[in-house]
PQR file with spaces between the fields and no chain letter, atoms N, CA, C, O and H, PARSE charges and radii, in Angstrom:
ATOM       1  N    UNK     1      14.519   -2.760   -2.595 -0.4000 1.5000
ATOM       2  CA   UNK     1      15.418   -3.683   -3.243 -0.0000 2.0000
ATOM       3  C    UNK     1      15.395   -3.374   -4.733  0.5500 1.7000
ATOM       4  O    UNK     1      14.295   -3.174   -5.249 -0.5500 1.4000
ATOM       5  N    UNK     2      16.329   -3.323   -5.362 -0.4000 1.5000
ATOM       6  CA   UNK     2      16.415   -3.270   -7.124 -0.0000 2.0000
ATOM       7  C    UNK     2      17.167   -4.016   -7.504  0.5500 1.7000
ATOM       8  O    UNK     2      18.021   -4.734   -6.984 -0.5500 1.4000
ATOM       9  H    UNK     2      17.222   -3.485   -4.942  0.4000 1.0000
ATOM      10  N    UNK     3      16.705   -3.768   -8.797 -0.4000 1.5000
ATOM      11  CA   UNK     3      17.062   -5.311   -9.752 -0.0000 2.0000
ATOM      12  C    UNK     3      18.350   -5.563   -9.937  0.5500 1.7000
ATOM      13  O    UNK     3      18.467   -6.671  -10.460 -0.5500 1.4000
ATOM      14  H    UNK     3      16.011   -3.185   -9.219  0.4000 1.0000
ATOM      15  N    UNK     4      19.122   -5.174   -9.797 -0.4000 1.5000
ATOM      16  CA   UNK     4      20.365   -5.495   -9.247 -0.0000 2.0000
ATOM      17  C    UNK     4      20.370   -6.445   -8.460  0.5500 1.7000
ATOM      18  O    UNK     4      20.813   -7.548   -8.782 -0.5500 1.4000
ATOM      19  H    UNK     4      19.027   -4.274   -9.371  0.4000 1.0000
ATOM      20  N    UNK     5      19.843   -6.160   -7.212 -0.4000 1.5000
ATOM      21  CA   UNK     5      20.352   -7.188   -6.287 -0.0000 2.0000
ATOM      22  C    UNK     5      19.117   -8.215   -5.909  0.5500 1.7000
ATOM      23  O    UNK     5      19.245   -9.154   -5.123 -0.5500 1.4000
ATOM      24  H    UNK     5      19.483   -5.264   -6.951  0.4000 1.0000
ATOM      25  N    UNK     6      17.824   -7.855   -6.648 -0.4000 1.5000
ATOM      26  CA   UNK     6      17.243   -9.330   -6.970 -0.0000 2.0000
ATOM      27  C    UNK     6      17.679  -10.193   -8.139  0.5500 1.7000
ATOM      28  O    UNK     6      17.245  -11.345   -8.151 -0.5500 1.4000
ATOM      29  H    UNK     6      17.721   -7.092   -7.286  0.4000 1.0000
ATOM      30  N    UNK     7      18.508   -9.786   -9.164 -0.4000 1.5000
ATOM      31  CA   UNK     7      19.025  -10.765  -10.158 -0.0000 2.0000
ATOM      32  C    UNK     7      20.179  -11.557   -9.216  0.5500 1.7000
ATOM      33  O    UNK     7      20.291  -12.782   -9.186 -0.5500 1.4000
ATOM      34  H    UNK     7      18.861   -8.850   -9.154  0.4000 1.0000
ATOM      35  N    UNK     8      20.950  -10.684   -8.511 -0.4000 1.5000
ATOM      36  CA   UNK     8      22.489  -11.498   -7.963 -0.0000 2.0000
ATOM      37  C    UNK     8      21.774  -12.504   -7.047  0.5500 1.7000
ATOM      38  O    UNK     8      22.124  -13.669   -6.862 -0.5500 1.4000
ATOM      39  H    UNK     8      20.859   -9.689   -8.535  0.4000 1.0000
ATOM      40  N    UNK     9      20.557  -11.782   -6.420 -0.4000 1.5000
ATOM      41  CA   UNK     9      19.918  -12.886   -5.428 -0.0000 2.0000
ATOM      42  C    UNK     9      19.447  -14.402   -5.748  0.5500 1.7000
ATOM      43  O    UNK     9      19.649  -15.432   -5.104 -0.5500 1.4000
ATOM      44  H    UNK     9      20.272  -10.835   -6.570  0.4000 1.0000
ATOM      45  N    UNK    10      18.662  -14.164   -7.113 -0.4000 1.5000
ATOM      46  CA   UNK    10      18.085  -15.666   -7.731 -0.0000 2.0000
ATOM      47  C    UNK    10      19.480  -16.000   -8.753  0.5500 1.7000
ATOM      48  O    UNK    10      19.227  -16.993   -9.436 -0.5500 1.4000
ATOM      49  H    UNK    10      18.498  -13.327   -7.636  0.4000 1.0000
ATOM      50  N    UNK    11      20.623  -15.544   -8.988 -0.4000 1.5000
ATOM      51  CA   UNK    11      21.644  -16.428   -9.276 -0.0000 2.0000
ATOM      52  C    UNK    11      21.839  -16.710   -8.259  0.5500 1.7000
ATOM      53  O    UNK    11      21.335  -17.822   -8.095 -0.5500 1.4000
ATOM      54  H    UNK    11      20.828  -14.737   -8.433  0.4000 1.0000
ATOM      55  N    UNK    12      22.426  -16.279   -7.137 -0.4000 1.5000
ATOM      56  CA   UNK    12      22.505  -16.853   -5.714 -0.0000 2.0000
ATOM      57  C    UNK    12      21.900  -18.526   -5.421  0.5500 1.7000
ATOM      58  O    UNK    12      22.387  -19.600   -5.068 -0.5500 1.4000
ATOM      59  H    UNK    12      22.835  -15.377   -7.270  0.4000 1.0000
ATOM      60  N    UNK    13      20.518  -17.977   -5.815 -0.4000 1.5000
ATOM      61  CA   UNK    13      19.564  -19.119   -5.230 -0.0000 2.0000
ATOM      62  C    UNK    13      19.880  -19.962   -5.958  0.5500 1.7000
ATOM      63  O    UNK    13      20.081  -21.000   -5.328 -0.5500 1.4000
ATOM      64  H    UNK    13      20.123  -17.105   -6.102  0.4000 1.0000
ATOM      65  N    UNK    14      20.138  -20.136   -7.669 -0.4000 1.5000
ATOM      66  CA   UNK    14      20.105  -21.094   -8.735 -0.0000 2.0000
ATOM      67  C    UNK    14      21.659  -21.635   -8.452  0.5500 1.7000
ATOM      68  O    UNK    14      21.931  -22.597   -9.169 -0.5500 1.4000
ATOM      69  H    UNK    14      19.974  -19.292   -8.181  0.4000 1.0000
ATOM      70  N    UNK    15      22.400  -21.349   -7.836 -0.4000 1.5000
ATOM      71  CA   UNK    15      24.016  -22.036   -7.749 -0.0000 2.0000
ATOM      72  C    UNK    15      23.779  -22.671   -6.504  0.5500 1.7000
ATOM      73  O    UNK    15      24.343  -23.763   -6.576 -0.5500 1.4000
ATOM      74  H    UNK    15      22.179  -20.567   -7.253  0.4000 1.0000
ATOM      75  N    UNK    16      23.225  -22.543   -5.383 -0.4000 1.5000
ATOM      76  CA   UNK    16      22.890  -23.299   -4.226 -0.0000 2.0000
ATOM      77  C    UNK    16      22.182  -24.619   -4.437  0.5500 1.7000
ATOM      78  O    UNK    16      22.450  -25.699   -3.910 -0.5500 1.4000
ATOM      79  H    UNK    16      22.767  -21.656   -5.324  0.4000 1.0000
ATOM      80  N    UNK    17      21.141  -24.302   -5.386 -0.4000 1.5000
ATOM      81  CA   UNK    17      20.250  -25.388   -5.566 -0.0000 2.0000
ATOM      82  C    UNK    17      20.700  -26.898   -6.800  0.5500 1.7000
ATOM      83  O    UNK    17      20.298  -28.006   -7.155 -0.5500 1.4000
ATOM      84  H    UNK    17      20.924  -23.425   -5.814  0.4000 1.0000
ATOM      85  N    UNK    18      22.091  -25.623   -7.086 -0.4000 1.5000
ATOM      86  CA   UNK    18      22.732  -26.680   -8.033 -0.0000 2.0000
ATOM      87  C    UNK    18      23.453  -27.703   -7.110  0.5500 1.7000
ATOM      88  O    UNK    18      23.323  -28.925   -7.183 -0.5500 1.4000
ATOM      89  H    UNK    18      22.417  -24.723   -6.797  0.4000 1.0000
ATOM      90  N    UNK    19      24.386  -26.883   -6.054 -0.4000 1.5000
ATOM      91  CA   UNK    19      25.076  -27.723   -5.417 -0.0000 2.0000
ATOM      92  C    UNK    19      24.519  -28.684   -4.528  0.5500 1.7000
ATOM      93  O    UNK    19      25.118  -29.722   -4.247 -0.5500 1.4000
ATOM      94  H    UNK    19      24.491  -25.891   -5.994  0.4000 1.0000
ATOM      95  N    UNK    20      23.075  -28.300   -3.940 -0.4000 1.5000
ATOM      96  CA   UNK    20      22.693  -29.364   -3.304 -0.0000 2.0000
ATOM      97  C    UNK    20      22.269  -30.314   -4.230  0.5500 1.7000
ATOM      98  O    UNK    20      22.328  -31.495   -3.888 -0.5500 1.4000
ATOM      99  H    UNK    20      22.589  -27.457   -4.168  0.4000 1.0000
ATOM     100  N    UNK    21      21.859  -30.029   -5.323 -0.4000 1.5000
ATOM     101  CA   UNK    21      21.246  -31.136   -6.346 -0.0000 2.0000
ATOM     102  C    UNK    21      22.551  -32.038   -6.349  0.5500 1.7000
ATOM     103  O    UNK    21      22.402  -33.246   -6.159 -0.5500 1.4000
ATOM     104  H    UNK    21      21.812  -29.070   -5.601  0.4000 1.0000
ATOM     105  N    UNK    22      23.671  -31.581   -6.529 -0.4000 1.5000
ATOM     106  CA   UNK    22      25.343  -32.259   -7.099 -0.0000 2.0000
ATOM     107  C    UNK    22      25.440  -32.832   -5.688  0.5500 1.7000
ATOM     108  O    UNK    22      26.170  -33.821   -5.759 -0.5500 1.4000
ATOM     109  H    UNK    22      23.791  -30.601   -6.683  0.4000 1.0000
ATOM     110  N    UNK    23      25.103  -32.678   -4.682 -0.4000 1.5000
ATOM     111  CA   UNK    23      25.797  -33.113   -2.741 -0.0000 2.0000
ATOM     112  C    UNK    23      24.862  -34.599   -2.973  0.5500 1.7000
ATOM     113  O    UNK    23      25.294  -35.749   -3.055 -0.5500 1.4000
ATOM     114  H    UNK    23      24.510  -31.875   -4.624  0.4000 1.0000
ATOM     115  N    UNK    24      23.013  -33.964   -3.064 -0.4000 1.5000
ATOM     116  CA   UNK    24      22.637  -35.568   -3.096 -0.0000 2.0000
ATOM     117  C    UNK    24      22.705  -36.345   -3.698  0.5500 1.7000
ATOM     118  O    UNK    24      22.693  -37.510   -3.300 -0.5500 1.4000
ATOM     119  H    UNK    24      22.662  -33.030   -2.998  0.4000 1.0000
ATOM     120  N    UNK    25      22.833  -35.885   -5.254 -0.4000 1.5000
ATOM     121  CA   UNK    25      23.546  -37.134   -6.217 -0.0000 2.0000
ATOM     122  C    UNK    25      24.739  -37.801   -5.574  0.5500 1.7000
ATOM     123  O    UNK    25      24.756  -39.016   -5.376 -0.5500 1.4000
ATOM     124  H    UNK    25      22.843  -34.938   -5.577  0.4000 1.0000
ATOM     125  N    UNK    26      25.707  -37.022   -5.258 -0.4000 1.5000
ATOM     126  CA   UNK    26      26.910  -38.282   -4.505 -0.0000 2.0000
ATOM     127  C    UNK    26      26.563  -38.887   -3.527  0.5500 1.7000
ATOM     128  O    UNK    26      27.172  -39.925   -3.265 -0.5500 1.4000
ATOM     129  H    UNK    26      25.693  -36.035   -5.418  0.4000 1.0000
ATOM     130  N    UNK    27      25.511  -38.464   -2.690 -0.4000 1.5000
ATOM     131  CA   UNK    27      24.783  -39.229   -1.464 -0.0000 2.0000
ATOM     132  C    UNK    27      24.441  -40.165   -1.695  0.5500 1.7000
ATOM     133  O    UNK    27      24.744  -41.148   -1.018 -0.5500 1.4000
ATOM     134  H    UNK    27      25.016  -37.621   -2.902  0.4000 1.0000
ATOM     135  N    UNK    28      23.414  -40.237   -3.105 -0.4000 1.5000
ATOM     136  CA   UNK    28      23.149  -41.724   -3.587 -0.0000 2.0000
ATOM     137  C    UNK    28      23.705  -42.431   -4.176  0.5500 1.7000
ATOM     138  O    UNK    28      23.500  -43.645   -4.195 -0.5500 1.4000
ATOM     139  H    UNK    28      23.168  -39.439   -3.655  0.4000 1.0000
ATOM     140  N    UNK    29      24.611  -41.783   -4.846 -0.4000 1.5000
ATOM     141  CA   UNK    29      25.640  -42.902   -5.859 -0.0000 2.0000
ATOM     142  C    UNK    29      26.411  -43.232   -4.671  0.5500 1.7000
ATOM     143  O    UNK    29      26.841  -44.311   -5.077 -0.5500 1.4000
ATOM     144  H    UNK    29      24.778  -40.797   -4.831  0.4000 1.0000
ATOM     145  N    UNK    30      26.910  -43.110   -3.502 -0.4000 1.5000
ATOM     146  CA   UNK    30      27.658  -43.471   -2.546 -0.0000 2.0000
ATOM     147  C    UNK    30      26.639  -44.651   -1.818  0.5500 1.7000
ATOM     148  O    UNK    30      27.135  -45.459   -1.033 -0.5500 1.4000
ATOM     149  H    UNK    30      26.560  -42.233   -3.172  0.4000 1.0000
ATOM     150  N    UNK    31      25.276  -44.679   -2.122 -0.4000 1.5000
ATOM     151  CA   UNK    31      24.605  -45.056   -0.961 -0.0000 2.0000
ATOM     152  C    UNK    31      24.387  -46.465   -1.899  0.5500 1.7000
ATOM     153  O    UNK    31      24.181  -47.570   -1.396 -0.5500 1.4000
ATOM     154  H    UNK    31      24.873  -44.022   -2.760  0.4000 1.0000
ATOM     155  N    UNK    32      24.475  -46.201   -3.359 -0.4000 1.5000
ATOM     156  CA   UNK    32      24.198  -47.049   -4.169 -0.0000 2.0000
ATOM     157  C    UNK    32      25.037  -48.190   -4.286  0.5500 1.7000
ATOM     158  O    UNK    32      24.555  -49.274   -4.615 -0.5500 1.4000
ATOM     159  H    UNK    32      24.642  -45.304   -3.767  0.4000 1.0000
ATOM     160  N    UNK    33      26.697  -47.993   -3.959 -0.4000 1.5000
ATOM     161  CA   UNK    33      27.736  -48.292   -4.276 -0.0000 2.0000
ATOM     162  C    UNK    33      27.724  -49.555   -2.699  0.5500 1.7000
ATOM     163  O    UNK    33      28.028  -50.748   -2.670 -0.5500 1.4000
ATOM     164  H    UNK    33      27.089  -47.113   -3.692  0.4000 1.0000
ATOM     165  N    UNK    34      27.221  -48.587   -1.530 -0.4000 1.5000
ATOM     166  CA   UNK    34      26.938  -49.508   -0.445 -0.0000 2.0000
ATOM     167  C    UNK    34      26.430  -50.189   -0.589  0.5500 1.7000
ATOM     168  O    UNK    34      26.929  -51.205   -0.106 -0.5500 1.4000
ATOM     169  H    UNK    34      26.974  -47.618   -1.553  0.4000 1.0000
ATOM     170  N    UNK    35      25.229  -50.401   -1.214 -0.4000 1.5000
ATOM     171  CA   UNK    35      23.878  -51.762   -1.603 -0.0000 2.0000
ATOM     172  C    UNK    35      24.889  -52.400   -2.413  0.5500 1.7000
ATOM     173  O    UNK    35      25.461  -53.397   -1.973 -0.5500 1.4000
ATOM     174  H    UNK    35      24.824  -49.576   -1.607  0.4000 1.0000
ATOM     175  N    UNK    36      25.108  -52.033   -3.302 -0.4000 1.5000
ATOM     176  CA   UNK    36      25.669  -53.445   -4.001 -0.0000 2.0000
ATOM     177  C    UNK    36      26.756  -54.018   -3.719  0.5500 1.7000
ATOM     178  O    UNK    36      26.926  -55.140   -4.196 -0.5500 1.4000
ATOM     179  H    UNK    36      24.643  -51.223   -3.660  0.4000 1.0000
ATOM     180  N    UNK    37      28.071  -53.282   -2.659 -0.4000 1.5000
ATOM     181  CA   UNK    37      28.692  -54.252   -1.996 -0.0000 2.0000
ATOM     182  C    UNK    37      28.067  -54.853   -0.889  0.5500 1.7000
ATOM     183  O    UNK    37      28.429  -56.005   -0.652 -0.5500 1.4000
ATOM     184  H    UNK    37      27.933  -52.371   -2.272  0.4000 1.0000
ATOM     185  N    UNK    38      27.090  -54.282   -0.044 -0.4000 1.5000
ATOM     186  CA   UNK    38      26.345  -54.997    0.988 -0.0000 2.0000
ATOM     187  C    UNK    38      25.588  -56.749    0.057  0.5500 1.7000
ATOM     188  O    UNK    38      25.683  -57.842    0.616 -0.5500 1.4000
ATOM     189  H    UNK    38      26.795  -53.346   -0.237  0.4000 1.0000
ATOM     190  N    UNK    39      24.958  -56.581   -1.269 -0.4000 1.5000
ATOM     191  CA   UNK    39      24.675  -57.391   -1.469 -0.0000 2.0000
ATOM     192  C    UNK    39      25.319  -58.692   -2.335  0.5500 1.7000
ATOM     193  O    UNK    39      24.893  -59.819   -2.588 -0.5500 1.4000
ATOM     194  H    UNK    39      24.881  -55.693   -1.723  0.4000 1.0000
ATOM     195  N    UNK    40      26.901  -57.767   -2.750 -0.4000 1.5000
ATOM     196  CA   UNK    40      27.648  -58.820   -2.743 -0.0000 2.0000
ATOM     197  C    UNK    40      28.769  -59.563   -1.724  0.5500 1.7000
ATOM     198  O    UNK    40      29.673  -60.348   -2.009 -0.5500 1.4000
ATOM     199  H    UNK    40      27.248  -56.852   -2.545  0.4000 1.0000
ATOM     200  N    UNK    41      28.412  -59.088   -0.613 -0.4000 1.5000
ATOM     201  CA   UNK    41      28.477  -59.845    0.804 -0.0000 2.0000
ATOM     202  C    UNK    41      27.576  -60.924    0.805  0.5500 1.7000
ATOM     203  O    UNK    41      27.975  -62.083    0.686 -0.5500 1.4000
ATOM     204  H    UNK    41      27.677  -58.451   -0.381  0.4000 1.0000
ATOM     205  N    UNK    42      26.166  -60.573    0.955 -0.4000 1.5000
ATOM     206  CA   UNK    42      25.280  -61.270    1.037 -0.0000 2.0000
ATOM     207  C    UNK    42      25.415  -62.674   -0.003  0.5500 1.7000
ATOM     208  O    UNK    42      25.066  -63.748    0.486 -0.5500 1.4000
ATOM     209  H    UNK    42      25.842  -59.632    1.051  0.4000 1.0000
ATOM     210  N    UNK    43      25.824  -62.653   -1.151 -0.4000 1.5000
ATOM     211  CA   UNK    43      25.812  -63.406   -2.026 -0.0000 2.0000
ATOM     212  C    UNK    43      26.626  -64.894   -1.766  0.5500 1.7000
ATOM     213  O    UNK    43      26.390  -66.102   -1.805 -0.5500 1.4000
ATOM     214  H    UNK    43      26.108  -61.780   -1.549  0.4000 1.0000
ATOM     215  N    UNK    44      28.131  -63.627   -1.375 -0.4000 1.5000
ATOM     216  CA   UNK    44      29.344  -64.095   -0.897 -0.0000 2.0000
ATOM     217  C    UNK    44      28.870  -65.291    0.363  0.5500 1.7000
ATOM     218  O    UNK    44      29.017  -66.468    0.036 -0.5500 1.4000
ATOM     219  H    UNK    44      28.322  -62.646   -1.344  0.4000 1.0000
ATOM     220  N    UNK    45      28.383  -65.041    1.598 -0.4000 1.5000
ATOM     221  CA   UNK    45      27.926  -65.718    2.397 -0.0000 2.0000
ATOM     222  C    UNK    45      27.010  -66.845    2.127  0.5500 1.7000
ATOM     223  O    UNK    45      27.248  -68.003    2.472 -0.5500 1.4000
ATOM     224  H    UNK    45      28.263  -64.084    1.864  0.4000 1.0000
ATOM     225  N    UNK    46      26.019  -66.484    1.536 -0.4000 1.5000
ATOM     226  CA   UNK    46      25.444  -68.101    0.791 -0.0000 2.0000
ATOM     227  C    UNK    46      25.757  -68.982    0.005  0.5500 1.7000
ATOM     228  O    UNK    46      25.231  -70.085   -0.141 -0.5500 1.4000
ATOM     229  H    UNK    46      25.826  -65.544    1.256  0.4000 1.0000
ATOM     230  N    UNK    47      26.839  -68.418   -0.664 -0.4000 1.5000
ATOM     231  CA   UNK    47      27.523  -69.566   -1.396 -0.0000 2.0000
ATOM     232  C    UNK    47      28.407  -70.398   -0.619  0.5500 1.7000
ATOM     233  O    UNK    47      28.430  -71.627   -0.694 -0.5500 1.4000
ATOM     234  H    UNK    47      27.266  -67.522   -0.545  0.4000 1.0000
ATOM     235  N    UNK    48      29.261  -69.570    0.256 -0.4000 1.5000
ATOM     236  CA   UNK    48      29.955  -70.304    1.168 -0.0000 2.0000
ATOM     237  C    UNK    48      29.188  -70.953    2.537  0.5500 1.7000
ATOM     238  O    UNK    48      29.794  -71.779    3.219 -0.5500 1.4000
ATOM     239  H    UNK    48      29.243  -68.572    0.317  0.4000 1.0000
ATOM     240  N    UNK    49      28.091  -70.610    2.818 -0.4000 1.5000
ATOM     241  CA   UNK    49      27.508  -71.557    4.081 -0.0000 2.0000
ATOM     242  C    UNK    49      26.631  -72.875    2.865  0.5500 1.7000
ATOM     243  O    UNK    49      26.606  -74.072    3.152 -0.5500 1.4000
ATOM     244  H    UNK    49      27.598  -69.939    2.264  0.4000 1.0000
ATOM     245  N    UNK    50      26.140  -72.434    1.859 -0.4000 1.5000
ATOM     246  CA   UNK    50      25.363  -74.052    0.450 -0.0000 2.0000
ATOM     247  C    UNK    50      26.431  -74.586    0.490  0.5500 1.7000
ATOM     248  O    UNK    50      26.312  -75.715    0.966 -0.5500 1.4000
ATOM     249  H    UNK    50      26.159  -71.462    1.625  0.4000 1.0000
ATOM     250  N    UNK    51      28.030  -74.198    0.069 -0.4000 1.5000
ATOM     251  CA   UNK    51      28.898  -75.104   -0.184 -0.0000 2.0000
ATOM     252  C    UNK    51      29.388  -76.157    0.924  0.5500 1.7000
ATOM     253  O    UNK    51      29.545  -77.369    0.774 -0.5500 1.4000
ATOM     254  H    UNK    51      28.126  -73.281   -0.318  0.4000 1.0000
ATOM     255  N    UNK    52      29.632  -75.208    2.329 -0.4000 1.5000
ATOM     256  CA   UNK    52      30.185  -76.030    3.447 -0.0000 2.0000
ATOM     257  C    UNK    52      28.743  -76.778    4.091  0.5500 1.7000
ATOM     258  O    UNK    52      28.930  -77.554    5.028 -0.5500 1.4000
ATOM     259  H    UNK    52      29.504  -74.224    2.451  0.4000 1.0000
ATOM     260  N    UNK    53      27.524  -76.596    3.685 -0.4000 1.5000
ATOM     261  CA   UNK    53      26.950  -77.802    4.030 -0.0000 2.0000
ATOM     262  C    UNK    53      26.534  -78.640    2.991  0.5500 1.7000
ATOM     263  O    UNK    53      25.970  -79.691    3.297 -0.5500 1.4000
ATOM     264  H    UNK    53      27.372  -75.965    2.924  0.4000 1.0000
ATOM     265  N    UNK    54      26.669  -78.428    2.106 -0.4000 1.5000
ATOM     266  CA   UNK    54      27.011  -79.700    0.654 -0.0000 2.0000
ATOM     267  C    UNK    54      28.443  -80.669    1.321  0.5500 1.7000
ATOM     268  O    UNK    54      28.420  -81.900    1.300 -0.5500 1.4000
ATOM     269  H    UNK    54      27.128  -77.575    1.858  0.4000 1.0000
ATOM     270  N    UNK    55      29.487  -79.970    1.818 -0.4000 1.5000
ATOM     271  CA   UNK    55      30.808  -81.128    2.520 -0.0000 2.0000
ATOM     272  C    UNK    55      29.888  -81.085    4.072  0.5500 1.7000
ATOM     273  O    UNK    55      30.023  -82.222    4.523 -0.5500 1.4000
ATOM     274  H    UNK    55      29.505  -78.970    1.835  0.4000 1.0000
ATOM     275  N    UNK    56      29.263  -80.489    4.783 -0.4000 1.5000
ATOM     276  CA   UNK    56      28.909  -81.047    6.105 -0.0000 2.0000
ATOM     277  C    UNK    56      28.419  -82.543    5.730  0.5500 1.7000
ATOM     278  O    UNK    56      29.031  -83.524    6.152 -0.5500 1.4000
ATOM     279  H    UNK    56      29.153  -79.565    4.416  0.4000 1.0000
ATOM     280  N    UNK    57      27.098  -82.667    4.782 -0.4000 1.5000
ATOM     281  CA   UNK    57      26.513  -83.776    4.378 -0.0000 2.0000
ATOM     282  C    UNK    57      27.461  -84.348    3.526  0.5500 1.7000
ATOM     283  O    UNK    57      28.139  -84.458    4.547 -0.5500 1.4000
ATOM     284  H    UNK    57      26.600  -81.870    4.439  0.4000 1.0000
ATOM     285  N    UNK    58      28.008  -84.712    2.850 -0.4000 1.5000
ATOM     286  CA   UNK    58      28.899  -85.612    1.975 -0.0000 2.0000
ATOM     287  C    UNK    58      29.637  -86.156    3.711  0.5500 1.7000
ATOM     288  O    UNK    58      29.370  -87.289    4.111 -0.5500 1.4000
ATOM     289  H    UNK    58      27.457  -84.623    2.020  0.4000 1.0000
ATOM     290  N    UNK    59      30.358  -85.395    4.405 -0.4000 1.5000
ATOM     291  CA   UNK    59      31.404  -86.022    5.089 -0.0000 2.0000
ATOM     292  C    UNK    59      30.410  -87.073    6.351  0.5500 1.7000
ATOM     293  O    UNK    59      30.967  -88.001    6.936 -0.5500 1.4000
ATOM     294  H    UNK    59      30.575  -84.475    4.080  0.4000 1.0000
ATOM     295  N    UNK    60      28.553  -86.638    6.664 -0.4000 1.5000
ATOM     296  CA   UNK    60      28.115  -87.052    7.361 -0.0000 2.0000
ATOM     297  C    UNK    60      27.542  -88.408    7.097  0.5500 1.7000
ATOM     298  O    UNK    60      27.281  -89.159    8.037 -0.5500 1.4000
ATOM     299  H    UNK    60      28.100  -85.883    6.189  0.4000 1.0000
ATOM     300  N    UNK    61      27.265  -88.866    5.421 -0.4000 1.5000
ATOM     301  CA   UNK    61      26.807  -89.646    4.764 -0.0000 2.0000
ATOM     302  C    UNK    61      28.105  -90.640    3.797  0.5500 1.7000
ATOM     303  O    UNK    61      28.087  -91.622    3.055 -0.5500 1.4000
ATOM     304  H    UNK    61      27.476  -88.256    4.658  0.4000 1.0000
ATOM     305  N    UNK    62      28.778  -90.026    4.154 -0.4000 1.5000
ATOM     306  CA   UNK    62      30.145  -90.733    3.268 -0.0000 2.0000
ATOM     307  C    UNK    62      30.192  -90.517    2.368  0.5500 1.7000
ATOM     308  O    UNK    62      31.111  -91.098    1.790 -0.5500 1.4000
ATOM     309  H    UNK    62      28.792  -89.228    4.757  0.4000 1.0000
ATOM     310  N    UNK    63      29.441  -89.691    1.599 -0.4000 1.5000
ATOM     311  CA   UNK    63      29.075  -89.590    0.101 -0.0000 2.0000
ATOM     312  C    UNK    63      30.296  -89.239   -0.522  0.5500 1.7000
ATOM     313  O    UNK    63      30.852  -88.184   -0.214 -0.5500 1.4000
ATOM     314  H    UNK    63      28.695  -89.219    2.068  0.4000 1.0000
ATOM     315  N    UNK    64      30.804  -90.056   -1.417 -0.4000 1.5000
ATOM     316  CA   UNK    64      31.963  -89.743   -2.199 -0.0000 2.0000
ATOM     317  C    UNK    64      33.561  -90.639   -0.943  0.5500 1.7000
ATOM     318  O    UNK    64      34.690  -90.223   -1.199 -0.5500 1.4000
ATOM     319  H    UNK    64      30.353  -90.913   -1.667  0.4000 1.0000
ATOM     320  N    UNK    65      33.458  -91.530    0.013 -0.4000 1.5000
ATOM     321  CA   UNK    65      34.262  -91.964    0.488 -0.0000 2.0000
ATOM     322  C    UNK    65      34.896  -92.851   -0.449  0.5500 1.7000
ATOM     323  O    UNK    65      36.123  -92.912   -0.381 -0.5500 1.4000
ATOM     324  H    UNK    65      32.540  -91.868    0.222  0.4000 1.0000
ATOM     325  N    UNK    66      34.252  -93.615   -1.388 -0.4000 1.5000
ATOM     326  CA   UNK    66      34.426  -94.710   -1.852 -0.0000 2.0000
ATOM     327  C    UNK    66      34.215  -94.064   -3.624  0.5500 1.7000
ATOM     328  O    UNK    66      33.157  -93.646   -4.096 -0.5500 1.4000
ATOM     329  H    UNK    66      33.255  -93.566   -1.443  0.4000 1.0000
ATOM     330  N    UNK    67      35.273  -94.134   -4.189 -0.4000 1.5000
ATOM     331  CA   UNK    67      35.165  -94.146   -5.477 -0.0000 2.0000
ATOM     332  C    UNK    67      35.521  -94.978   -6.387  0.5500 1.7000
ATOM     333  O    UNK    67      36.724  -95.198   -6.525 -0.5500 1.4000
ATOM     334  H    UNK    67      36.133  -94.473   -3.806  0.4000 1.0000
ATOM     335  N    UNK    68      34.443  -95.718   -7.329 -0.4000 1.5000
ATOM     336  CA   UNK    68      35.009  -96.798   -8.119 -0.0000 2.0000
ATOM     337  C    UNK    68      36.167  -96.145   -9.287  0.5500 1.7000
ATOM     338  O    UNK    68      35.710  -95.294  -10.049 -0.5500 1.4000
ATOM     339  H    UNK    68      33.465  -95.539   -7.217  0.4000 1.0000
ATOM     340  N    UNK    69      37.341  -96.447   -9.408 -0.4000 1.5000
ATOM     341  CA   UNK    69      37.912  -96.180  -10.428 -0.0000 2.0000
ATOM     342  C    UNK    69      37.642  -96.548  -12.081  0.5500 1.7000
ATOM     343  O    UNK    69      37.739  -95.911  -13.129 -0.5500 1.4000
ATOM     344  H    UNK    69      37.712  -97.139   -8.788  0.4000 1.0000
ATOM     345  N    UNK    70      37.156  -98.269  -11.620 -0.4000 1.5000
ATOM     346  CA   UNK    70      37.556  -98.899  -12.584 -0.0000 2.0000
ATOM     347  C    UNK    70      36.349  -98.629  -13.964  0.5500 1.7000
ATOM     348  O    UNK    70      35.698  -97.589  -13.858 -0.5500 1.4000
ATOM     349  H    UNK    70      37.077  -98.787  -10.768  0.4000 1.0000
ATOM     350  N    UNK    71      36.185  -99.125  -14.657 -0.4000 1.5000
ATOM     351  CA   UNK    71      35.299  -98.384  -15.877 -0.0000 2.0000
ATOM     352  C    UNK    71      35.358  -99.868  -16.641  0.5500 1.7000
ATOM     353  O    UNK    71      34.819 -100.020  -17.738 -0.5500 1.4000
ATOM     354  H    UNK    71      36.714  -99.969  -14.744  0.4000 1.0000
């Protein structure tokens, strides 16, 4: 083998290792992008099951049936 074609070889190697470096970066920024809409689902869902049982209890207790206007 001569140096010729061990230089083309380790550029070879150094452009491969770039692109996989560049493939898993989008792997994680993709994977990253999933977590934080997964956890603004999650968010999404507890606010709306605290809220509808804040009205389950108000509508089970009457709370708020009766409002005094007057002052």
């Amino acid at each position: 083998m001569d140096l010729t074609q061990a230089i083309s070889g380790m550029q070879q190697a150094k452009v491969m290792s770039q692109i996989q470096v560049a493939v898993a970066r989008k792997v994680m920024d993709s994977q990253k992008a999933n977590g934080a809409a997964a956890l603004k689902l999650l968010e999404a869902a507890s606010n709306t099951t605290s809220k509808a049982g804040d009205a389950l209890v108000a509508a089970a207790t009457g709370l708020g049936g009766e409002i005094d206007t007057y002052a």
